[in-house]
Structures are given as C-alpha cells and as structure tokens.
mmCIF file as Biopython writes it, N, C-alpha, C and O atoms, coordinates in Angstrom:
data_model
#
loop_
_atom_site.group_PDB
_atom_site.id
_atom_site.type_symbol
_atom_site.label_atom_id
_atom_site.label_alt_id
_atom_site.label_comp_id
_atom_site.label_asym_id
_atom_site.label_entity_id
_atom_site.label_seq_id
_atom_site.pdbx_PDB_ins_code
_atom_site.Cartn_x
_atom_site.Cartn_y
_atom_site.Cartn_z
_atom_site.occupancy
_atom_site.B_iso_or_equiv
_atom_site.auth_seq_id
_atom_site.auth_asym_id
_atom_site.pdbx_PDB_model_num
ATOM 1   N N  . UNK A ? 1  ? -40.637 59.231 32.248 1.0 0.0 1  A 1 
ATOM 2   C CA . UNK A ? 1  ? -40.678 59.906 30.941 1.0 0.0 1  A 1 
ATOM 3   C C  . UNK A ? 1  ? -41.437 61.220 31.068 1.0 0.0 1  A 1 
ATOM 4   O O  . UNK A ? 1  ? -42.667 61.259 31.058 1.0 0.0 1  A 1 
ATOM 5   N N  . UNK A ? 2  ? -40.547 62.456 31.205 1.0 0.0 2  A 1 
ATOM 6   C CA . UNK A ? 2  ? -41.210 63.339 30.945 1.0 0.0 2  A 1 
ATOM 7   C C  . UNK A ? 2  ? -42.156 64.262 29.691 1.0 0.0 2  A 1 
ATOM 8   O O  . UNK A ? 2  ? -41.475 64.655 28.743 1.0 0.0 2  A 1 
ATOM 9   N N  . UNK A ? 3  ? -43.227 64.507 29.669 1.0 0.0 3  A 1 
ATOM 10  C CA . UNK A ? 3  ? -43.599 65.366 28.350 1.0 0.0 3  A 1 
ATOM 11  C C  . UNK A ? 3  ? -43.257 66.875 28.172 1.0 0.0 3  A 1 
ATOM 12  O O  . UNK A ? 3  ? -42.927 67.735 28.988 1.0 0.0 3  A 1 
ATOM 13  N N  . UNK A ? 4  ? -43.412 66.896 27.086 1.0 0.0 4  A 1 
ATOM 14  C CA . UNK A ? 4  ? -43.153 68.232 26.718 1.0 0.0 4  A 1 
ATOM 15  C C  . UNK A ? 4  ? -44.585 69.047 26.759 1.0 0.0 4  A 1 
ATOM 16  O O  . UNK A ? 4  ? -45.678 68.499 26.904 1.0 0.0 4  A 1 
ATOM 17  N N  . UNK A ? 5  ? -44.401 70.250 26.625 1.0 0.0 5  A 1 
ATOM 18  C CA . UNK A ? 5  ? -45.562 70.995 26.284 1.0 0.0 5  A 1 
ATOM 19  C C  . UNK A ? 5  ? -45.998 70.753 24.920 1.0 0.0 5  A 1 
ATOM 20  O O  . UNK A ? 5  ? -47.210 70.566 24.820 1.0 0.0 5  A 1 
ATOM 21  N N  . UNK A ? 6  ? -45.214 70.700 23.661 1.0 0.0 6  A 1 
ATOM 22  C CA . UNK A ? 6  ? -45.749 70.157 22.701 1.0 0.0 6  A 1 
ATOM 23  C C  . UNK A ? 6  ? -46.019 68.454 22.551 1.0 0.0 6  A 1 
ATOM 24  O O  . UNK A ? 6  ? -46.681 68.041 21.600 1.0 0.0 6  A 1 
ATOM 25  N N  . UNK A ? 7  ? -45.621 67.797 23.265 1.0 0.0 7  A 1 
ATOM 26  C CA . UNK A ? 7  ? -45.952 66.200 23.510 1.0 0.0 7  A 1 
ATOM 27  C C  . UNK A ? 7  ? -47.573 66.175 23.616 1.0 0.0 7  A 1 
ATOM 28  O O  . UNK A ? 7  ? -48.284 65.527 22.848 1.0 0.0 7  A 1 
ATOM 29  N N  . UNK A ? 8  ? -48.035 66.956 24.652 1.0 0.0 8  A 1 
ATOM 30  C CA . UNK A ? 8  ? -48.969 66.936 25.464 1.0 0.0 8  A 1 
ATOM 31  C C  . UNK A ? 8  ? -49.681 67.252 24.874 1.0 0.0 8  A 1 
ATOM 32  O O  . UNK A ? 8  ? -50.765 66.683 25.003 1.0 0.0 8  A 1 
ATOM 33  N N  . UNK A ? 9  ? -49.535 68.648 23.563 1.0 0.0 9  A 1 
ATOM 34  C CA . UNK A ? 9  ? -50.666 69.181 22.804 1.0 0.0 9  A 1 
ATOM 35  C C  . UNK A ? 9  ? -50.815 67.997 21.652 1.0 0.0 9  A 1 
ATOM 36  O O  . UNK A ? 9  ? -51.942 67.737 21.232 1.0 0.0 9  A 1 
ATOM 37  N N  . UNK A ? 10 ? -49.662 67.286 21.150 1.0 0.0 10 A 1 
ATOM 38  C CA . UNK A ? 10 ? -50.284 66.709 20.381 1.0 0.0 10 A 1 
ATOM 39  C C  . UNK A ? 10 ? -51.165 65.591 20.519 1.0 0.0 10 A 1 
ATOM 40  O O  . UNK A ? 10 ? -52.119 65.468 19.750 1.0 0.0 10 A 1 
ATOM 41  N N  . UNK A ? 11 ? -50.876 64.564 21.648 1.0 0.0 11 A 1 
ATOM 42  C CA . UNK A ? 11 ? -51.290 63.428 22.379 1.0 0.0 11 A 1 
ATOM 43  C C  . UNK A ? 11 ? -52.804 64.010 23.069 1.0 0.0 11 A 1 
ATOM 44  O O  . UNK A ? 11 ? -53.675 63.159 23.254 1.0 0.0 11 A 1 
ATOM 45  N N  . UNK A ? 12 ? -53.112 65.505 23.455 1.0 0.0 12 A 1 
ATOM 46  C CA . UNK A ? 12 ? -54.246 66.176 23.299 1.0 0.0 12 A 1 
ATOM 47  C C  . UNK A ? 12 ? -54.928 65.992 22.078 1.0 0.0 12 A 1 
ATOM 48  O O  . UNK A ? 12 ? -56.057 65.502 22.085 1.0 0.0 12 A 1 
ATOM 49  N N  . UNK A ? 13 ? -54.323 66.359 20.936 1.0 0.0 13 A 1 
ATOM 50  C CA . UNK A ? 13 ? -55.245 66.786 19.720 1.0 0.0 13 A 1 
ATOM 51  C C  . UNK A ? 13 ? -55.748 65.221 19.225 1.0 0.0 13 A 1 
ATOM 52  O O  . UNK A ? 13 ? -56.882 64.911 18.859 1.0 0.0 13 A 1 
ATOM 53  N N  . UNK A ? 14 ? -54.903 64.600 19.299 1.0 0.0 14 A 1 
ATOM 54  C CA . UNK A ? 14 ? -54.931 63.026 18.291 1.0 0.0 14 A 1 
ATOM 55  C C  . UNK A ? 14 ? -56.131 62.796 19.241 1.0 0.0 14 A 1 
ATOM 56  O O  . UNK A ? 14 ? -57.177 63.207 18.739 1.0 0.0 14 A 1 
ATOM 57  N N  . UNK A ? 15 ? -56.276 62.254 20.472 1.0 0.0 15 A 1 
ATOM 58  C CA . UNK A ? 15 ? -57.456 62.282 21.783 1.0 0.0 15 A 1 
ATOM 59  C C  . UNK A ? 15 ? -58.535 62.769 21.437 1.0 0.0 15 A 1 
ATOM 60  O O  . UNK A ? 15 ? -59.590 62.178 21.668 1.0 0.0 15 A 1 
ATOM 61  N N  . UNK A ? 16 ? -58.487 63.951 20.809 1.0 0.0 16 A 1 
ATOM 62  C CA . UNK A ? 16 ? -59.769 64.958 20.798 1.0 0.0 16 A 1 
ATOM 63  C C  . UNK A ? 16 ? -60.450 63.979 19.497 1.0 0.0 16 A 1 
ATOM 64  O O  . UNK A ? 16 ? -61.439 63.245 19.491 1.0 0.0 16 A 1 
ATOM 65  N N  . UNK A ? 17 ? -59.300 64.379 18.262 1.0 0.0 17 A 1 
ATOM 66  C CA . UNK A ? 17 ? -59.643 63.423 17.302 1.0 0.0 17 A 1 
ATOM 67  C C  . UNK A ? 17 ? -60.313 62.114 16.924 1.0 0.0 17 A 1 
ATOM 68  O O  . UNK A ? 17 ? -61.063 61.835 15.990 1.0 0.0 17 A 1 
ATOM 69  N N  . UNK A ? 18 ? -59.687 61.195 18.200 1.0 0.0 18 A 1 
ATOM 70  C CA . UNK A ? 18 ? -60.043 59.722 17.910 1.0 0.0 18 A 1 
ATOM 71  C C  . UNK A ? 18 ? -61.535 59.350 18.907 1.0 0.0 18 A 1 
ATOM 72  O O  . UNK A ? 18 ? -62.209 58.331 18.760 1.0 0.0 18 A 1 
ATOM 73  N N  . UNK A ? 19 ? -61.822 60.494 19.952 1.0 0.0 19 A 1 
ATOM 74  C CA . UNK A ? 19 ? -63.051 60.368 20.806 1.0 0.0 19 A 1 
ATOM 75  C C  . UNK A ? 19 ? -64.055 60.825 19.728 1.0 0.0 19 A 1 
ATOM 76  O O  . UNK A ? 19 ? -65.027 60.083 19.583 1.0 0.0 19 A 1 
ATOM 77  N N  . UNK A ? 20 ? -63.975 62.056 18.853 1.0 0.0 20 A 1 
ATOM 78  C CA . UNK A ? 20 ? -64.818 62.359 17.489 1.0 0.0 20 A 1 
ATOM 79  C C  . UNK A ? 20 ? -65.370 61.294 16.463 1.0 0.0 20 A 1 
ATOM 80  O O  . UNK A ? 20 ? -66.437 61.161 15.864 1.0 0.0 20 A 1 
ATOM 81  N N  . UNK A ? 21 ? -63.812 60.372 16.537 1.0 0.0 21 A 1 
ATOM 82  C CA . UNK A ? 21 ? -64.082 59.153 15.423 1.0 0.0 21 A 1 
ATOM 83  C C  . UNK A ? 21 ? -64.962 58.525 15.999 1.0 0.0 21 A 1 
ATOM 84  O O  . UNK A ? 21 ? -65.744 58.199 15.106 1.0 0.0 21 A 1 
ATOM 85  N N  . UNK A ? 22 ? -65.339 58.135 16.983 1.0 0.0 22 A 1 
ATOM 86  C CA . UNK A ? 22 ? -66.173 57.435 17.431 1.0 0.0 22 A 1 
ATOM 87  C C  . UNK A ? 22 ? -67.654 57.504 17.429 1.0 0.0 22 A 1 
ATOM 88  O O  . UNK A ? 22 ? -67.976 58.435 18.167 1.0 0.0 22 A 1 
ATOM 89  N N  . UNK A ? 23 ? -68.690 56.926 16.924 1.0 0.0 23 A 1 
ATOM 90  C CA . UNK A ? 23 ? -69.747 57.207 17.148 1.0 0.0 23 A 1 
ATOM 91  C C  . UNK A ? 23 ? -70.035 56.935 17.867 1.0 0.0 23 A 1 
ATOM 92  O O  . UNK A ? 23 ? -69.841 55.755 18.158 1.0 0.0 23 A 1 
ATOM 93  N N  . UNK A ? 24 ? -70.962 58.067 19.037 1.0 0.0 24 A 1 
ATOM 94  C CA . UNK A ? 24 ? -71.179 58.125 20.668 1.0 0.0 24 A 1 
ATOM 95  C C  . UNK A ? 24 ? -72.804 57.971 20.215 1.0 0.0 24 A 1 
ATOM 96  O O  . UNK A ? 24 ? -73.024 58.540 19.146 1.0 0.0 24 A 1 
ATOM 97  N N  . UNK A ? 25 ? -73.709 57.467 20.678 1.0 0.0 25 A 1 
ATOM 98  C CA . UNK A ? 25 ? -74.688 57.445 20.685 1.0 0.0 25 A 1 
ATOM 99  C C  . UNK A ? 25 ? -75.684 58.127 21.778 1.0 0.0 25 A 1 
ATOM 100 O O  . UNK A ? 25 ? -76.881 58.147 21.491 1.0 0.0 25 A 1 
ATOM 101 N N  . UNK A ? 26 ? -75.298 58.632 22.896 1.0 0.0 26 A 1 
ATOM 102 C CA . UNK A ? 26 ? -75.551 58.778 23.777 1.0 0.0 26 A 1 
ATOM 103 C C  . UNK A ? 26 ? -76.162 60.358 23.497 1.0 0.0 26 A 1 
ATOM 104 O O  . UNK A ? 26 ? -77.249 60.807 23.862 1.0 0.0 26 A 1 
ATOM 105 N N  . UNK A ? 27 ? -75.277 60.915 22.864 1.0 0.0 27 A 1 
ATOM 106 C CA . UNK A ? 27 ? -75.614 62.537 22.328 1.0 0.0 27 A 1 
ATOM 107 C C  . UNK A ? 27 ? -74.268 63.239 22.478 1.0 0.0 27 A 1 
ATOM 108 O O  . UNK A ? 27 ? -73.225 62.643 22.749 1.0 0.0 27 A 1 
ATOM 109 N N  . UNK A ? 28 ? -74.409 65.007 22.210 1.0 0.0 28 A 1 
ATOM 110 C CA . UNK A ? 28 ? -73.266 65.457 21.705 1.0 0.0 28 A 1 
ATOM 111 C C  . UNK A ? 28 ? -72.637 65.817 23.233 1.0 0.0 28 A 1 
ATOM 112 O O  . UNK A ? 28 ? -71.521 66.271 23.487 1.0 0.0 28 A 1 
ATOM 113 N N  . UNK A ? 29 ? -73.749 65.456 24.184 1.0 0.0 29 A 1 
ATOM 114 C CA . UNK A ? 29 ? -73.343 65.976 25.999 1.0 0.0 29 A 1 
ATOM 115 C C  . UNK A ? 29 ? -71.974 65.033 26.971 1.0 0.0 29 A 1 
ATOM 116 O O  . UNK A ? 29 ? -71.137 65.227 27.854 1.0 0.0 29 A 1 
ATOM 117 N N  . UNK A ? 30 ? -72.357 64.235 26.300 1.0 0.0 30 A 1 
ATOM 118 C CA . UNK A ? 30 ? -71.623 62.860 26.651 1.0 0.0 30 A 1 
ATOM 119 C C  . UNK A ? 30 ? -70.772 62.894 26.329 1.0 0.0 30 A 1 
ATOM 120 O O  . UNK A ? 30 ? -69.954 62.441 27.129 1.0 0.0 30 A 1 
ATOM 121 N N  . UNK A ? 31 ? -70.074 63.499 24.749 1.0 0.0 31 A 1 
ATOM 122 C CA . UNK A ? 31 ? -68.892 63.406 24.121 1.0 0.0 31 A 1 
ATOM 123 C C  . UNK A ? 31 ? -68.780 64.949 25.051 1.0 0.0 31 A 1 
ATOM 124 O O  . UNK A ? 31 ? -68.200 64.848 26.132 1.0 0.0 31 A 1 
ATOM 125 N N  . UNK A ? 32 ? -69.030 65.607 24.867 1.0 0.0 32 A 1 
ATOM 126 C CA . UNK A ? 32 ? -68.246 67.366 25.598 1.0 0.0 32 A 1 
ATOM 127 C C  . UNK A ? 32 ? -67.614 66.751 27.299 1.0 0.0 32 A 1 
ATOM 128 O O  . UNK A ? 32 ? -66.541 67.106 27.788 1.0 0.0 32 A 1 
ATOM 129 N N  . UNK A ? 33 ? -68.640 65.749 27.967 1.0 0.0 33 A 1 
ATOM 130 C CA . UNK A ? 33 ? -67.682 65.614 28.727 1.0 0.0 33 A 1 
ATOM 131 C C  . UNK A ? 33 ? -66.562 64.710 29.226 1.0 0.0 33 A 1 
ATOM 132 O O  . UNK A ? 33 ? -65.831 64.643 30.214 1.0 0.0 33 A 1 
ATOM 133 N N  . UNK A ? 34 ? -66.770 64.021 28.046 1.0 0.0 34 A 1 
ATOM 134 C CA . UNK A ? 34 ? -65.801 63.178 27.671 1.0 0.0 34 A 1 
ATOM 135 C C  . UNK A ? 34 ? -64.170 63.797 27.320 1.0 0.0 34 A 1 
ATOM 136 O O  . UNK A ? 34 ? -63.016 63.441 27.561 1.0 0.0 34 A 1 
ATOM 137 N N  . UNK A ? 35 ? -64.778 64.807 26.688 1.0 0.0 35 A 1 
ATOM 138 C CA . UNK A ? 35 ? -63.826 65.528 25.953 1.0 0.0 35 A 1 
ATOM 139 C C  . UNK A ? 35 ? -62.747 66.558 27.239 1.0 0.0 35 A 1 
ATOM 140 O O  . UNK A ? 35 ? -61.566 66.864 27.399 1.0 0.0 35 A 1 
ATOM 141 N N  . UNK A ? 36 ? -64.175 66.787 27.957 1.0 0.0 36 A 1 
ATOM 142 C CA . UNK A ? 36 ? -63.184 67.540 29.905 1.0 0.0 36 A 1 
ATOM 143 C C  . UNK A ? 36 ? -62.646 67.002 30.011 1.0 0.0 36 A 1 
ATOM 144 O O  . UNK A ? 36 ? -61.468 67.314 30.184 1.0 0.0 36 A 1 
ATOM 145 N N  . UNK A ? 37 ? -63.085 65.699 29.993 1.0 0.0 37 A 1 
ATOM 146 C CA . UNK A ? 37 ? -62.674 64.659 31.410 1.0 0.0 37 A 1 
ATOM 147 C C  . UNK A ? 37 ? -60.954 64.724 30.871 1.0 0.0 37 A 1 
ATOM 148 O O  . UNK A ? 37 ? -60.024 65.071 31.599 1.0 0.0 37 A 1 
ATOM 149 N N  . UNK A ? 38 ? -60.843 64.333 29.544 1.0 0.0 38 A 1 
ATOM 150 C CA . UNK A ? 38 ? -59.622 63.951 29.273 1.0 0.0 38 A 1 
ATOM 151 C C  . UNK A ? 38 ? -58.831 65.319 29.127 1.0 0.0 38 A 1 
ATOM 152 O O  . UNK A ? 38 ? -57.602 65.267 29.093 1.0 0.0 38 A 1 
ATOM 153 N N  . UNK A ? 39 ? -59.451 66.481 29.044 1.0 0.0 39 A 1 
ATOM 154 C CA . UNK A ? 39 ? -58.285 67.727 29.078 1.0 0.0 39 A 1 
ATOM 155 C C  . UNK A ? 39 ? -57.893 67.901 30.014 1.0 0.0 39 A 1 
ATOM 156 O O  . UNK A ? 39 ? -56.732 68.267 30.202 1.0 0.0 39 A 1 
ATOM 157 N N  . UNK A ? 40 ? -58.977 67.636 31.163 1.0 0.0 40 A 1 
ATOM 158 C CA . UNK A ? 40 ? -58.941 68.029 32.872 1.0 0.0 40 A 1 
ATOM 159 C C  . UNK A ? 40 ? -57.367 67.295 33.225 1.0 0.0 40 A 1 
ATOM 160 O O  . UNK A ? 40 ? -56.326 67.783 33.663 1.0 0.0 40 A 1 
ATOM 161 N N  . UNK A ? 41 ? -57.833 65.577 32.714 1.0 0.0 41 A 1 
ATOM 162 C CA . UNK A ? 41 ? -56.600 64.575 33.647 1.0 0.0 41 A 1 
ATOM 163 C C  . UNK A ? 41 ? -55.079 65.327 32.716 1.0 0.0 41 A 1 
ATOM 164 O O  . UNK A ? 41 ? -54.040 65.521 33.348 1.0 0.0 41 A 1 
ATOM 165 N N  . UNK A ? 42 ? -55.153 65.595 31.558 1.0 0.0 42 A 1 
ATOM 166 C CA . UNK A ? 42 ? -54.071 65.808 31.053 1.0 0.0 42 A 1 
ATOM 167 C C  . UNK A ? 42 ? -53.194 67.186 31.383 1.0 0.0 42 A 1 
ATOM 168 O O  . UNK A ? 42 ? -51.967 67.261 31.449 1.0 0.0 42 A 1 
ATOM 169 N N  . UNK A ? 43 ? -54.149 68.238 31.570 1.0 0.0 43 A 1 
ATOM 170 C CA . UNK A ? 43 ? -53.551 69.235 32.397 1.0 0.0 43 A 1 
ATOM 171 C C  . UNK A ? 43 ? -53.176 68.786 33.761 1.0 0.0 43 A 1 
ATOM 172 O O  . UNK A ? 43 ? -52.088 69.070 34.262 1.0 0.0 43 A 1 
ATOM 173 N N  . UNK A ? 44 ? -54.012 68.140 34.307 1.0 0.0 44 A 1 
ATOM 174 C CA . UNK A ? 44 ? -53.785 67.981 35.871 1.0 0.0 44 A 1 
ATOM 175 C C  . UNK A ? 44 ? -52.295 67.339 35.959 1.0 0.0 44 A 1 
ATOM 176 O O  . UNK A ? 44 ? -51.464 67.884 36.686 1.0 0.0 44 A 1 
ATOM 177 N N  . UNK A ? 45 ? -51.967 66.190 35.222 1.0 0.0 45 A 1 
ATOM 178 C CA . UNK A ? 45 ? -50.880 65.317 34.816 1.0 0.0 45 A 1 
ATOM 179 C C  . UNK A ? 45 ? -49.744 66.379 34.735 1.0 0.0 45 A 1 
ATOM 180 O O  . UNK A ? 45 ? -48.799 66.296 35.520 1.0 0.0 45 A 1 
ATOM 181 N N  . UNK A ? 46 ? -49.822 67.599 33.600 1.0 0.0 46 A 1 
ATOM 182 C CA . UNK A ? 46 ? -48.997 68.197 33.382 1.0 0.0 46 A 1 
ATOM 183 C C  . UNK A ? 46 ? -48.275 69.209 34.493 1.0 0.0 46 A 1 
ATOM 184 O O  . UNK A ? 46 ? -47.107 69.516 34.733 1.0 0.0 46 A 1 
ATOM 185 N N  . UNK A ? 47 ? -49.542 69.560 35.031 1.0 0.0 47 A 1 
ATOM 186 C CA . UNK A ? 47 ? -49.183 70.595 36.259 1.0 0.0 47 A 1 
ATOM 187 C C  . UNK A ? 47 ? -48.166 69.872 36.942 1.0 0.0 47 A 1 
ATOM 188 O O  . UNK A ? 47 ? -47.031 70.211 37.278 1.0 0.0 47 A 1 
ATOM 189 N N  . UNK A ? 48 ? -48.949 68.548 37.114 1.0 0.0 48 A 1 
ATOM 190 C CA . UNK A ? 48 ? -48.429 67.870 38.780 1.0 0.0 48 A 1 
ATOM 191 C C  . UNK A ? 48 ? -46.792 67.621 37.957 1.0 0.0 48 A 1 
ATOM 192 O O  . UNK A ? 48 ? -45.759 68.110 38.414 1.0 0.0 48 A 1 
ATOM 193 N N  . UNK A ? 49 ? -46.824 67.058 37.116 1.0 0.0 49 A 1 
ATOM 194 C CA . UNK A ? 49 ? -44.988 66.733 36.821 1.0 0.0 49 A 1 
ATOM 195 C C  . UNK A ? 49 ? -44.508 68.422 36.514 1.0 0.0 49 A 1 
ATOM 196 O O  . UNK A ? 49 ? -43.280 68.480 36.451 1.0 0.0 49 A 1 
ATOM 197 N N  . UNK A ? 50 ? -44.976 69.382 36.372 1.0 0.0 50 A 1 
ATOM 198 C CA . UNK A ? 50 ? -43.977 70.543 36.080 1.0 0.0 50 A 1 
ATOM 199 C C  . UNK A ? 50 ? -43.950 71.155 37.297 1.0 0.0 50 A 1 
ATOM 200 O O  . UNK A ? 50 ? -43.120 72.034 37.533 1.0 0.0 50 A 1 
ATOM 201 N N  . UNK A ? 51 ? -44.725 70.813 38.068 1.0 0.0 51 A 1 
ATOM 202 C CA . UNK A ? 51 ? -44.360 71.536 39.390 1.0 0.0 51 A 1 
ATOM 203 C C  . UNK A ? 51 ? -43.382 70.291 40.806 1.0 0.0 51 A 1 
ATOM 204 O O  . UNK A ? 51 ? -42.847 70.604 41.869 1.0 0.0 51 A 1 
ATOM 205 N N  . UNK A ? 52 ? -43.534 68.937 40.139 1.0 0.0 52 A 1 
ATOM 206 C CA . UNK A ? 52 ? -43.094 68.238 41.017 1.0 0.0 52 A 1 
ATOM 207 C C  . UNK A ? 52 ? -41.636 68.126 40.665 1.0 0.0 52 A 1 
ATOM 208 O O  . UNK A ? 52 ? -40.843 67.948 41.589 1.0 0.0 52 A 1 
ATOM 209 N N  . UNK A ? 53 ? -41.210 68.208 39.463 1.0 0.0 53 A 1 
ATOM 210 C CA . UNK A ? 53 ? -39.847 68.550 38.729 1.0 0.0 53 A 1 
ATOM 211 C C  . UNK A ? 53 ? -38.914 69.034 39.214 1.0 0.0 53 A 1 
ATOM 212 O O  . UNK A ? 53 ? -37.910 69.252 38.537 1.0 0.0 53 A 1 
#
C-alpha cells in the first residue's frame, strides 16, 4: 500500500494531535522528541518508498 503525499500529511497531523492529547508528564522535552522521532520515521518511510518505487 502505497501513500500519498497527502496520506502522509494527514496520518502526520492526526499523530502530532493525538501525542498532544496525551498527558506526558515527563515535560514539554520528551513530547518535542517524541514528536521527531515520529516525523523522522515518517519521512524516512516516505523517502525510502518514493525512491524505491
């Protein structure tokens, strides 16, 4: 199943959204890299299928 570029932004945004819903206790450092971690794998994801395509 390939994504789209808009697939990806939205399945991005809802992500960004539902890690927010969460109360992190840890502090606001924890959520920012929480928040990489998951842009990092999702670009990385995207690259690797648009260039392996």
């Amino acid at each position: 199943m390939l994504m789209t570029h808009v697939d990806l932004m939205k399945s991005f945004l809802i992500t960004i959204l539902w890690i927010s819903l969460i109360p992190v206790r840890r502090g606001k450092s924890f959520l920012l890299v929480h928040v990489l971690c998951c842009a990092g794998v999702s670009i990385g994801v995207y690259l690797k299928r648009r260039f392996s395509a």
